[in-house]
DOZAVO-722857 format. One record per residue (C-alpha): x, y, z. Coordinates in steps of 0.5 Angstrom, whole numbers, padded with zeros to 4 digits, always signed. Layout:
<sites>
XYZ...
</sites>
This chain:
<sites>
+0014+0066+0019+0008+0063+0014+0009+0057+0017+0008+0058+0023+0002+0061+0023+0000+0056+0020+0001+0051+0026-0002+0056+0030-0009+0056+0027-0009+0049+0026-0007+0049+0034-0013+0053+0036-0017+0049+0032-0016+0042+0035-0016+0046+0042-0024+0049+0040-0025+0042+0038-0022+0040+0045-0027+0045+0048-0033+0043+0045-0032+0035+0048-0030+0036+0054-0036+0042+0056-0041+0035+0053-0037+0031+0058-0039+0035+0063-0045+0037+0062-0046+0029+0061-0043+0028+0068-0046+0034+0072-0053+0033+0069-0054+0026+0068-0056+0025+0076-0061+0031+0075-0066+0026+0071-0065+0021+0075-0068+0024+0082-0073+0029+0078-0075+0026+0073-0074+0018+0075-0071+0018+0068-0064+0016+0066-0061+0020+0061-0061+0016+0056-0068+0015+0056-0069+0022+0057-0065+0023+0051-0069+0019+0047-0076+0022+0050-0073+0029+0048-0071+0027+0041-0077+0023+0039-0080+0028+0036-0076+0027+0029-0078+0033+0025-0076+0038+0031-0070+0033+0031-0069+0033+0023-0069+0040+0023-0065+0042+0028-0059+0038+0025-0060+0040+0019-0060+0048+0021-0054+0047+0024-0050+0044+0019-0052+0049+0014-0050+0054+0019-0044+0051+0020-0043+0050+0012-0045+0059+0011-0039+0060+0017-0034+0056+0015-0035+0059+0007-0035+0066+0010-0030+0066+0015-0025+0059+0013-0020+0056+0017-0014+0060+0016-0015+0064+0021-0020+0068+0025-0020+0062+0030-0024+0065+0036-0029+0069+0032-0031+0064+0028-0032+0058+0035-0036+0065+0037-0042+0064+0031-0041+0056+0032-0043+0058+0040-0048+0062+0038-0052+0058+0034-0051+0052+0038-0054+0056+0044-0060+0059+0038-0062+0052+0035-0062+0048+0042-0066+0054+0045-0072+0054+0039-0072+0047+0039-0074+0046+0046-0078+0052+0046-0082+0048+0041-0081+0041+0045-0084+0044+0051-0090+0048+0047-0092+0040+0044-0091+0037+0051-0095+0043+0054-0101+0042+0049-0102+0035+0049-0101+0035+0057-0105+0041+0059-0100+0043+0063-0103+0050+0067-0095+0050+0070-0089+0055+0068-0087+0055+0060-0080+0055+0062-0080+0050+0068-0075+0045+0070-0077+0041+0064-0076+0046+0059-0068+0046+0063-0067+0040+0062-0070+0039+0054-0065+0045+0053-0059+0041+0056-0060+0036+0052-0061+0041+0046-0056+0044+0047-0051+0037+0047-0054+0035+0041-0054+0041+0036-0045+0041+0040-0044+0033+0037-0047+0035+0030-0043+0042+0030-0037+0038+0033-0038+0033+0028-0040+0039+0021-0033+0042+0023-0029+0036+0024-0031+0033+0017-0030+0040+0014-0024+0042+0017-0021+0036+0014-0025+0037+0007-0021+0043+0008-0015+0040+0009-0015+0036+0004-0017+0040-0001-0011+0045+0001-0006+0039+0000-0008+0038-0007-0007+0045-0008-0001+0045-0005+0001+0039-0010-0002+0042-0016+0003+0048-0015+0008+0044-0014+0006+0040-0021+0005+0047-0025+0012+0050-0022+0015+0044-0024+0012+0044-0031+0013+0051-0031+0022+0049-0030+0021+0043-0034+0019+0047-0040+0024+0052-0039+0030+0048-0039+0027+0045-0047+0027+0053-0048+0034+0052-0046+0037+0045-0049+0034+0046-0057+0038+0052-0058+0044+0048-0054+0043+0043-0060+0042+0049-0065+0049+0052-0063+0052+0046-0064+0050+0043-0071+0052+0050-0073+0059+0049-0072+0059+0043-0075+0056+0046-0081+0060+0052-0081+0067+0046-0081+0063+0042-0086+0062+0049-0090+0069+0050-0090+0072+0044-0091+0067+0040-0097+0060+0044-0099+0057+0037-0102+0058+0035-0095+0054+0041-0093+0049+0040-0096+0048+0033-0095+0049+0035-0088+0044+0041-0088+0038+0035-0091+0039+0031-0086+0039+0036-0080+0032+0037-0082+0029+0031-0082+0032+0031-0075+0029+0038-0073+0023+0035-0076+0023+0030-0069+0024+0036-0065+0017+0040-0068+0014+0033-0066+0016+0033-0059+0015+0039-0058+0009+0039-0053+0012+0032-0050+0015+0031-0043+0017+0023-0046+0018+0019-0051+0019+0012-0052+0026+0009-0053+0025+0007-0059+0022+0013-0062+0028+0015-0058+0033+0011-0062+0031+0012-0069+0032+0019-0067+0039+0018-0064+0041+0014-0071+0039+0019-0075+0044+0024-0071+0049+0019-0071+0048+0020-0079+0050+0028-0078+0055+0026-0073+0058+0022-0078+0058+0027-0084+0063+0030-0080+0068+0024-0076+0067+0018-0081+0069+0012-0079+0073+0015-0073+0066+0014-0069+0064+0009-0067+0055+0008-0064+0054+0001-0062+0046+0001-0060+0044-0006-0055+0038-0005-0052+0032-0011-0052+0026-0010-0056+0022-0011-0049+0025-0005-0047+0023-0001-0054+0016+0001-0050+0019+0004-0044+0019+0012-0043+0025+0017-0042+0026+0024-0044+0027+0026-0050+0034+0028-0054+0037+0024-0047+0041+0019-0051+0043+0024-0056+0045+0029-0051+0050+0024-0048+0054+0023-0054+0054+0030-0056+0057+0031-0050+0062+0025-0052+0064+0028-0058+0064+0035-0055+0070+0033-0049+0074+0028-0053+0079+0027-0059+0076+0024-0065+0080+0022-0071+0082+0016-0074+0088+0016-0069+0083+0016-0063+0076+0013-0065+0071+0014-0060+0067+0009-0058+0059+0009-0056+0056+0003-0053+0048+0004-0051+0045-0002-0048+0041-0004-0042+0044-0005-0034+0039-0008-0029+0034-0001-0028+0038+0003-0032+0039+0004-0040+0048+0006-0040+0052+0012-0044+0060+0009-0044+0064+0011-0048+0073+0012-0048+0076+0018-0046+0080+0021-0050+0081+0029-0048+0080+0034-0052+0085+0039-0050+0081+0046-0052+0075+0043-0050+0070+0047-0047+0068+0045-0041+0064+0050-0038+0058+0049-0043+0055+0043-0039+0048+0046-0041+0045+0040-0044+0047+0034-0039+0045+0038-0034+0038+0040-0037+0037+0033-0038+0038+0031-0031+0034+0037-0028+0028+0035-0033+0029+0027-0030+0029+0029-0022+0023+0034-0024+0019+0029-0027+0021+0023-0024+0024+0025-0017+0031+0020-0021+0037+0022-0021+0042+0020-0027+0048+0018-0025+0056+0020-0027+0062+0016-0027+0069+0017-0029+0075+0012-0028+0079+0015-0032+0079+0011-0038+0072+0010-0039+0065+0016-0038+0059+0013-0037+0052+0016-0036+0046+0012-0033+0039+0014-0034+0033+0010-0030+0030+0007-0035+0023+0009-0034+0016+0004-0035+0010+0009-0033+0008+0017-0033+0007+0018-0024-0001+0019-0023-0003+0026-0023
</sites>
């Protein structure tokens, strides 16, 4: 419905604009001979006679573009289309009718013309007046109509970026409880299982917690804070599994500066641990590296029976935060023997 309306106000104002230059070509094609047979003057030349008068001129555009600018700031163009064209007119036929009663009283002083005030002449100086103050009305209106425009795009955009930030930030909200949750599992078996480990455990949870205040405020990060970020994990991962768990990370230092969102790499093998077997009968294997544009998450597939495959909170956070900010997708693949996710590897923050 809205919009609809819409591109019904913006068809009734090129229609208006229509208007105003087919009503100039007339009067251009009607008038123009009339010169020529009273006056033995072409129309260009009469134009240039009537116009001469530079402060009279000067004047009379600069009133109809301070007229033009009051109306487009009271009235605008989301609508009301024939009232504001109504006030355009009015000011076109206001502007034209005084300059040319100033531009008959000039030629009248300087003639001693003892004739009629409002003659043939004075008709045909309103002519002219009047096509002149149409074509810089017209052109007042096209330059702030798509002014306009262009602010309204950019404000179209700028809502569309405050949304997608506002869904952004939401989904963080979302993912560190996530993360939160899941380390107090483990530290409940630790608990149970080996308090010296707990602990330790408990040590090195902070250190990583401490990365997450870091980034509070942070869309991205690089991928070398990234990875130093995930090795740290793997340490409390490793309190917990051992040697039944297996991260290999290769990515090229010239990669190291590129950007991606954080805790990506450590939701992936989260979510690894989380979905498959990992003992020392069934190692679970991770290898990180680089593939054309893509940074890649593999690991084997060994599924854990009472896994809990409906809390795919994290990954799908990280793939909505990805499309949000980059318009990219990460990609999941599964052949049966082995998972993999790739995340497009990121060079540079879109313009804002």
């Amino acid at each position: 419905m809205k919009s609809s309306r819409k591109t019904t106000e913006s068809v009734l104002d090129l229609l208006f604009i229509t208007l105003i230059v087919v009503v100039v070509r007339v009067m251009i094609e009607r008038v123009a001979p009339l010169f020529y047979e009273n006056f033995g003057l072409y129309f260009n030349d009469f134009i240039f006679k009537t116009l001469s008068n530079y402060p009279v001129t000067v004047a009379m555009a600069g009133a109809d573009i301070a007229c033009v600018a009051l109306i487009v700031r009271r009235i605008g163009y989301g609508g009301r289309i024939i009232f504001r064209a109504f006030h355009e007119i009015v000011i076109i036929l206001l502007w034209a009718f005084a300059g040319s009663v100033v531009l008959r009283a000039i030629s009248s002083e300087s003639a001693s013309s003892t004739g009629s005030f409002f003659d043939k002449m004075f008709l045909f100086t309103l002519v002219v007046n009047l096509i002149f103050n149409s074509v810089v009305v017209l052109v007042t209106d096209v330059i702030f109509y798509y002014r306009w425009l262009n602010r309204k795009a950019l404000q179209a955009e700028m809502e569309q970026r405050a949304k997608a930030n506002y869904r952004y930030q939401m989904l963080k909200v979302e993912t560190n409880p996530h993360f939160l949750f899941n380390s107090l599992n483990v530290l409940q078996y630790l608990i149970e299982e080996d308090p010296e480990r707990a602990t330790d455990y408990v040590r090195k949870l902070s250190q990583v917690y401490r990365y997450f205040l870091k980034i509070e405020t942070h869309t991205v990060v690089t991928l070398d804070e990234e990875v130093n970020f995930v090795n740290q994990y793997v340490d409390l991962l490793k309190e917990r599994f051992g040697e039944a768990l297996v991260v290999n990370i290769s990515i090229p230092k010239s990669l190291m500066k590129s950007l991606i969102i954080p805790c990506a790499l450590q939701m992936m093998i989260e979510n690894a641990v989380k979905h498959n077997v990992v003992s020392a009968k069934s190692v679970l294997r991770i290898d990180i590296s680089c593939m054309a544009l893509h940074i890649c998450v593999t690991n084997n597939i060994a599924p854990r029976l009472n896994a809990d495959s409906g809390n795919g909170i994290g990954l799908a956070n990280i793939s909505k935060q990805y499309r949000i900010l980059f318009n990219k997708d990460i990609d999941f693949s599964n052949n049966g023997f082995t998972y993999r996710v790739r995340i497009p590897i990121i060079h540079s923050l879109p313009a804002s």
